[in-house]
N, C-alpha and C positions, 0 to 999 in steps of 0.2 A: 324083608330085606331084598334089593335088587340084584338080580342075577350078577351086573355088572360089578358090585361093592364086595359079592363074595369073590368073583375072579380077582380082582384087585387082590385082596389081601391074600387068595390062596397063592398066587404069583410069588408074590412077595416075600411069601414065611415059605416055599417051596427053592426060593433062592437065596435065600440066606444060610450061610453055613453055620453060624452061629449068633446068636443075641446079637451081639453087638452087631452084627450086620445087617438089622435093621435098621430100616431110615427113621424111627422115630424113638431107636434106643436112647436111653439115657443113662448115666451113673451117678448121679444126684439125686436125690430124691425133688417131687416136684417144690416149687415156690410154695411159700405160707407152712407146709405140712409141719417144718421144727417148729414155728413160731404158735401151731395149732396144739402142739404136744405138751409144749412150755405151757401154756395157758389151761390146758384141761386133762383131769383123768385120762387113762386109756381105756376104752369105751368099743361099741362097734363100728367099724371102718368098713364102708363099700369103695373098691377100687373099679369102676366102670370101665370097661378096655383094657383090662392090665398089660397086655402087651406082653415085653417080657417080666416084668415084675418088681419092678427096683421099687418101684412104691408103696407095692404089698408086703415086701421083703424090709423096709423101710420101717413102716408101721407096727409088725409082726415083731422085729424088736424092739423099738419101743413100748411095747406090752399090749397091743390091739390086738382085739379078735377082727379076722382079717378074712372079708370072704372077696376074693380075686374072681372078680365076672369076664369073662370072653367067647367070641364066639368062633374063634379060631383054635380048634383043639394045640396047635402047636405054639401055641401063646402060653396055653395053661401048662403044656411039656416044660418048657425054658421055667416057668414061674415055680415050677411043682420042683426040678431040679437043684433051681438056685436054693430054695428053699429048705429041700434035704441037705445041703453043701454047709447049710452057716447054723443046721440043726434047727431050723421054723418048722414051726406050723402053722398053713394056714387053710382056708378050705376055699378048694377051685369050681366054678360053678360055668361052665358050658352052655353059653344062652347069649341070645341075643336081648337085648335092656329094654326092646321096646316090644318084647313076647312073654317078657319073663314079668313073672308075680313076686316081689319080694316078701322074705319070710320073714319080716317086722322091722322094726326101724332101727336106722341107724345114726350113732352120733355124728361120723362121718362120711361125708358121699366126695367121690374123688373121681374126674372125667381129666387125663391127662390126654388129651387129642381125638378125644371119640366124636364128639359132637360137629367137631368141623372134618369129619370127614364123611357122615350119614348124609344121606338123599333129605335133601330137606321135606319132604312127604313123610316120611317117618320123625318129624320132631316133635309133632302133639304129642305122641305117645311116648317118646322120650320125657319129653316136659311131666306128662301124667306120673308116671313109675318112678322120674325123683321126686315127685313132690308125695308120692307115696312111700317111698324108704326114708325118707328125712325125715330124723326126731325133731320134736317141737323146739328142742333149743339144739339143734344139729348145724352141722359146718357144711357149707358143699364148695370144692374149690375147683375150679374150668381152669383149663390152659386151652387156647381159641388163636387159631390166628388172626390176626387184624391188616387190614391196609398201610404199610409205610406212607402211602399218599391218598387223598380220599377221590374215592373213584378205580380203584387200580384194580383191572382184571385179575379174575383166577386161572390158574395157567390150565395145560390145556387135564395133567395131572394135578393129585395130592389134594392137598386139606383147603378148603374154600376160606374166603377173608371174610371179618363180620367184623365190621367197628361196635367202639363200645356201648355206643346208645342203642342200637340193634341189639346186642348182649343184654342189657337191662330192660330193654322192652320186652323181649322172649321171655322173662323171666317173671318179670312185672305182672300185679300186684304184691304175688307172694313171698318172694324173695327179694333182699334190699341186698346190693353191694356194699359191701364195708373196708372192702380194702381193694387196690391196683396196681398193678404195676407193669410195664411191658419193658423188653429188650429188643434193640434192632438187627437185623441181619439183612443185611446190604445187599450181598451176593450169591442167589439162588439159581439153580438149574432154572431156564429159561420153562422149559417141561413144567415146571410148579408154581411158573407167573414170575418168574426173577425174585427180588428180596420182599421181606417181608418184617412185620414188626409183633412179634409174640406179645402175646399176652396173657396176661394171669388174672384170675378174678379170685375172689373171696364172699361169700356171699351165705347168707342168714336170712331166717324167717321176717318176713315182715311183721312187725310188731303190731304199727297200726293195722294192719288189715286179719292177723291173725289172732290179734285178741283186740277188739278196738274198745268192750266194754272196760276194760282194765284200763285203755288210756282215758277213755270217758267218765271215768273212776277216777283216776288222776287227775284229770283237769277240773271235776268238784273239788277233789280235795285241797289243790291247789287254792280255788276261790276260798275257801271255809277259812286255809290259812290265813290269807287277809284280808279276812271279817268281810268276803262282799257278799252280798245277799242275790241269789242270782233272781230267787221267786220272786219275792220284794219288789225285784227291778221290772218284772216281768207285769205286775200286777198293775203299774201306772197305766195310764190311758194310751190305747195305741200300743199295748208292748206283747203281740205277738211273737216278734221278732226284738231283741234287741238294739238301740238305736243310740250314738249314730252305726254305721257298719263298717268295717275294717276296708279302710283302703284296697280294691284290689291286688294292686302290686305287693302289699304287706302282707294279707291273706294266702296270695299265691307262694310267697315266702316261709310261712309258716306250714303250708302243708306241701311242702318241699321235701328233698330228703335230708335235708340238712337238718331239718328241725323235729318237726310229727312223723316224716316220711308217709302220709297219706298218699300221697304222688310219688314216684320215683324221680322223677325231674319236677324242678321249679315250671308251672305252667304256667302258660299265659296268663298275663292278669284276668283277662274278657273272659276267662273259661275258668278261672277257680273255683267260684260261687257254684258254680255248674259240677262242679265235681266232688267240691264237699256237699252238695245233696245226692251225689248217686251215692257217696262212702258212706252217708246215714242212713241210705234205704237199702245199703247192701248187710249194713252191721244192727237191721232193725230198728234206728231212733228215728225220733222225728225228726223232718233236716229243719222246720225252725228253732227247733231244742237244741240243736250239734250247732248252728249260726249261731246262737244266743252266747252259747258256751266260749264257742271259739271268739266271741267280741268282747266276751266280757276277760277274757287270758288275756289275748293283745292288743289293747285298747287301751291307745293313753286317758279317755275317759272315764274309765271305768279300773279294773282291780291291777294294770299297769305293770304286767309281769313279763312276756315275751313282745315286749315295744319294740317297735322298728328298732331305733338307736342302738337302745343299749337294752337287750334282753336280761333281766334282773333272775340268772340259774342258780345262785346260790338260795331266791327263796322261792325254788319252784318245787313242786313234788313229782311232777311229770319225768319219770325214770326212761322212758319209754324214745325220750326225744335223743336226738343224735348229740346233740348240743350237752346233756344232763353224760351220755354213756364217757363222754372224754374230757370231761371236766377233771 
């Protein structure tokens, strides 16, 4: 961590008389975390930067084991206090995220302002250590500032802007967005670039990339469903590759995030082919075996299940696609 980032923050927490006089206090708990708690057990929760605590403090009663990370000991004071006040427990851990070794995975990872405010030199190793504390079916939710306009300086203090295809790419392959949401604030201290437009993320393992023999798995079974023979098809004359081949523009749709999420964004059509062969040489199949597959799912010539038009998800087995999770 840069000498400048600790002065910063000891400033900071050296001039606030209490919590709340922090600039980046909050009394809500952050976006997604109730809709996180409704939907799952309580489990274990990393709060990355807890600040003063409202999130740890948040969690900890909702039934989470709650370990609050900081590297500001008077973060973990306010956190460790509010704590004892409402009778929590939680355990406070004195460390910087991108030094620190975590002590096994967690269902939740929670970054309420940390990351846009680290020297972008240290984000590999940020990136590394969550992708190391997330459970394989874990939550990890960012709050990031963003640009109210694209192009808009960072002021000359405070948390830096990252739009959100930047946010998805840093993140990308592993992790897939699954929910957004941002709110604007118009009128900023000039000091911190004037207004700005917060943002929230939500984001989960990437399915295809973290298990892709299990969606490779589902797209056989898929076929078997309606009786198409993939060998069969493979053994006529010339059938290396299955033919004819999925439209560009369809293919790049399909391994979209809308659909496989092999891609995080819909890419260009002229680079899809190109990229479902590095996603078969990265998950071990042969990329004319993963083509064949993938023509013979969306291909109105053949077994006519994720067709451009009308994608037919009521008889698909592929659980795995975005399209099947919110049906």
């Amino acid at each position: 961590m840069s000498s400048h980032e600790k002065q910063t923050f000891r400033a900071t927490y050296d001039w606030a008389k209490t919590w709340q006089d922090l600039p980046w206090a909050h009394e809500e708990p952050t976006l997604f975390l109730a809709e996180i708690c409704r939907r799952r057990p309580p489990g274990r929760a990393l709060d990355i930067g807890c600040g003063a605590g409202t999130d740890s403090l948040f969690l900890a009663q909702m039934g989470w084991d709650v370990t609050a990370l900081d590297f500001m000991p008077r973060a973990l004071e306010y956190t460790q206090r509010r704590a004892a006040e409402k009778g929590l427990s939680l355990r406070p851990v004195e460390a910087d995220i991108t030094e620190w070794q975590p002590d096994g995975r967690y269902d939740l990872v929670l970054d309420h302002g940390l990351l846009h405010n680290m020297d972008p030199v240290r984000h590999p190793a940020y990136r590394a250590c969550l992708l190391q504390a997330l459970a394989d079916d874990g939550d990890f939710v960012l709050l990031h500032w963003h640009p109210r306009v694209p192009g808009q300086a960072n002021g000359r203090m405070g948390p830096r802007r990252v739009d959100r295809e930047s946010i998805n790419a840093f993140l990308a392959p592993d992790l897939q967005e699954r929910y957004f949401a941002c709110e604007e604030f118009e009128d900023l201290p000039d000091v911190v670039g004037g207004g700005m437009t917060q943002a929230s993320y939500w984001f989960r393992r990437n399915q295809a990339q973290f298990r892709p023999q299990e969606l490779l798995g589902q797209l056989r079974s898929t076929l078997q469903r309606h009786g198409f023979d993939l060998q069969a098809a493979l053994a006529k004359p010339g059938g290396a590759r299955l033919a004819p081949p999925l439209a560009p523009a369809h293919l790049a749709r399909v391994l979209g995030p809308g659909r496989l999420g092999i891609c995080h964004r819909v890419p260009a059509p002229e680079a899809a082919a190109g990229l479902l062969e590095a996603w078969a040489r990265q998950a071990g199949v042969d990329a004319d075996a993963a083509a064949s597959l993938l023509t013979a799912f969306a291909s109105e010539a053949h077994a006519r299940v994720c067709i451009a038009g009308a994608p037919r998800c009521d008889q698909c087995n592929v659980t795995l696609c975005k399209r099947q999770r919110y049906r």
